[in-house]
MARLO-857799 format. One record per residue (C-alpha): residue number from 1; x, y, z. Coordinates in pm, 1 decimal. Each point is the difference from the previous one (the first is absolute). Example, Ala and Ser with C-alpha at 12.3 -4.5 7.8 and 13.67 -1.06 7.14 Angstrom:
2
nr 1, east 1230.0, north -450.0, up 780.0
nr 2, east 137.0, north 344.0, up -66.0
This chain:
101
nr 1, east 409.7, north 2188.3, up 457.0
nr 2, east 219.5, north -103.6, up -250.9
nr 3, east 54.4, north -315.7, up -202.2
nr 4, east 51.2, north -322.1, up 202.0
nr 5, east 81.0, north -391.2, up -34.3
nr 6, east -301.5, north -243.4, up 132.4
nr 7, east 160.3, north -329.2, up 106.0
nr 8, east -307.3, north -257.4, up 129.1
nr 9, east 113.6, north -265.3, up 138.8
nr 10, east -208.1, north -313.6, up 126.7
nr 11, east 53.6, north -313.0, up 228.6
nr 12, east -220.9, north -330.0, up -91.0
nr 13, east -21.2, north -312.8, up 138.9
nr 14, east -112.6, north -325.0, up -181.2
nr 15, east -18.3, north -301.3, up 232.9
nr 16, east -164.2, north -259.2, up -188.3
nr 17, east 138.8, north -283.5, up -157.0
nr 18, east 423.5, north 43.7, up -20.5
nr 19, east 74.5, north 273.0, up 170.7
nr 20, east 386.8, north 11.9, up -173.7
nr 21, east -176.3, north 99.2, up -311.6
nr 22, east 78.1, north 313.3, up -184.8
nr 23, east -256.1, north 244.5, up 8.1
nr 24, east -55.9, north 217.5, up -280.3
nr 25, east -161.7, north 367.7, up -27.4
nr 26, east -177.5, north 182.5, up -243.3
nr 27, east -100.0, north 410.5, up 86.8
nr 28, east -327.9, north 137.2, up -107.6
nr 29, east -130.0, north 385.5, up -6.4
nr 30, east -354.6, north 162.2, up 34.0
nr 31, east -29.7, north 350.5, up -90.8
nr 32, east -269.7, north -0.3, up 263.6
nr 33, east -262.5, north 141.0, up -245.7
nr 34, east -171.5, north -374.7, up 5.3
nr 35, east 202.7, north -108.6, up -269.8
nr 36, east 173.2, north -377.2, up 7.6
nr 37, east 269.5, north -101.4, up 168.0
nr 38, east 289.5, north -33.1, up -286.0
nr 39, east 322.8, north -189.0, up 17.6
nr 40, east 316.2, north 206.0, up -42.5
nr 41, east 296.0, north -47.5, up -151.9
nr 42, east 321.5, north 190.0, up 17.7
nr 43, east 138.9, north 261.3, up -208.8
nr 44, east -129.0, north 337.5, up -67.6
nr 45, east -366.6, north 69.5, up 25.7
nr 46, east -168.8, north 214.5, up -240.6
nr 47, east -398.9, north -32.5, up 148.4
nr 48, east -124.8, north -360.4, up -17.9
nr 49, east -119.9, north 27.9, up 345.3
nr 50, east 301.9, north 133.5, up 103.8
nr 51, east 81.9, north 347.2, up 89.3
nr 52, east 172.1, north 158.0, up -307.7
nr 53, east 366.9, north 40.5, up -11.9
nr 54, east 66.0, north -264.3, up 245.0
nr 55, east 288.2, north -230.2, up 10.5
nr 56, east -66.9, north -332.3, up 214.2
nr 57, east 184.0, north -287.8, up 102.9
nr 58, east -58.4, north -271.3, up 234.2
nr 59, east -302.5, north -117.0, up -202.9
nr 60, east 49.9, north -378.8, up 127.1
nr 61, east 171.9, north 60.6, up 360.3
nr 62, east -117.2, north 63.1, up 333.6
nr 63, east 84.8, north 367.0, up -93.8
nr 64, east -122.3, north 201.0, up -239.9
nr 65, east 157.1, north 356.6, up -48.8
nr 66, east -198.6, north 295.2, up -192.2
nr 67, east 231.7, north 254.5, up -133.6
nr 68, east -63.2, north 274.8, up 12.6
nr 69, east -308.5, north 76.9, up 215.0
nr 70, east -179.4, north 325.4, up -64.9
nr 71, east -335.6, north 123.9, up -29.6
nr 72, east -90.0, north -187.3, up -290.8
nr 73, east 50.3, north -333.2, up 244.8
nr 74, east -241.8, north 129.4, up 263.6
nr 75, east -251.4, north -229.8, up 122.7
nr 76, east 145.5, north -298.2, up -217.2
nr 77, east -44.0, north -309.5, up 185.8
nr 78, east 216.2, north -313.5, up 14.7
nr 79, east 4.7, north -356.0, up 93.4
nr 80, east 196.2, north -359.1, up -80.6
nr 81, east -96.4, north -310.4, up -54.8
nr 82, east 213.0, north -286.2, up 161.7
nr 83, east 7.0, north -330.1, up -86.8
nr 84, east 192.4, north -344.8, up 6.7
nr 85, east -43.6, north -317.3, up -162.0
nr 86, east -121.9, north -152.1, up 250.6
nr 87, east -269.1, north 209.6, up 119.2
nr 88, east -289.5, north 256.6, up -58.9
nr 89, east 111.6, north 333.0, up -94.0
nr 90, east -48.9, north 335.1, up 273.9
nr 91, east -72.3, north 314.5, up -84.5
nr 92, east 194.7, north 281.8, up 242.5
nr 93, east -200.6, north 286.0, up 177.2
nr 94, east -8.1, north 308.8, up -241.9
nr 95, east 278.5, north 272.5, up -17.3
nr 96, east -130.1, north 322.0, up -95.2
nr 97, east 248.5, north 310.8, up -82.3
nr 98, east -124.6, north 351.8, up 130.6
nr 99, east 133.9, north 304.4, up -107.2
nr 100, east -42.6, north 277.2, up 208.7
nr 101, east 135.0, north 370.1, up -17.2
C-alpha cells in the first residue's frame, strides 16, 4: 500500500540501415478501457489519459517514470515507440502498472 514511483524502462534494437544512428523515443498510455493510445509528455498530469495528479518524466527516453503511482494509475498501460533515421520505427511490449492492496 502506499504511494509509489513507476520507472519503465525498455531496451530496442534497430538494425537496419546505420546502425550508429540515434534512436529516438516517444511513450504512449492506454487507460485500458479501449481508448487510444496517446503520446505523453512530461510535466504534471491533470487527466488527458493520464492518471490525475501525476508528474512524469522520461517522455522521450528509454525510461519513463510515473510519479506517483496510486490507485488512480491502476491498470494504465504503457509502451514506446523507437525509432532512427534510418529505419522503421518499433513499438515495445506493453507495461502495465497494478496496484494491489
Amino acid at each position: 500500500t502506499g504511494v509509489q514511483t513507476c520507472a519503465l524502462p525498455i531496451l530496442a534494437s534497430i538494425t537496419a540501415g546505420d546502425t550508429s544512428a540515434s534512436l529516438t523515443y516517444q511513450w504512449q498510455v492506454n487507460n485500458n478501457a479501449g481508448g487510444v493510445w496517446v503520446p505523453i509528455t512530461n510535466g504534471t498530469k491533470n487527466g488527458s489519459g493520464i492518471p490525475a495528479n501525476t508528474i512524469i518524466s522520461g517522455a522521450t527516453t528509454a525510461t519513463l517514470t510515473v510519479d506517483p503511482t496510486n490507485v488512480d494509475a491502476n491498470n494504465y498501460v504503457f509502451r514506446a515507440v523507437v525509432s532512427a533515421a534510418s529505419a522503421a520505427s518499433v513499438t515495445s511490449s506493453n507495461g502495465r502498472i497494478l496496484i494491489t492492496a
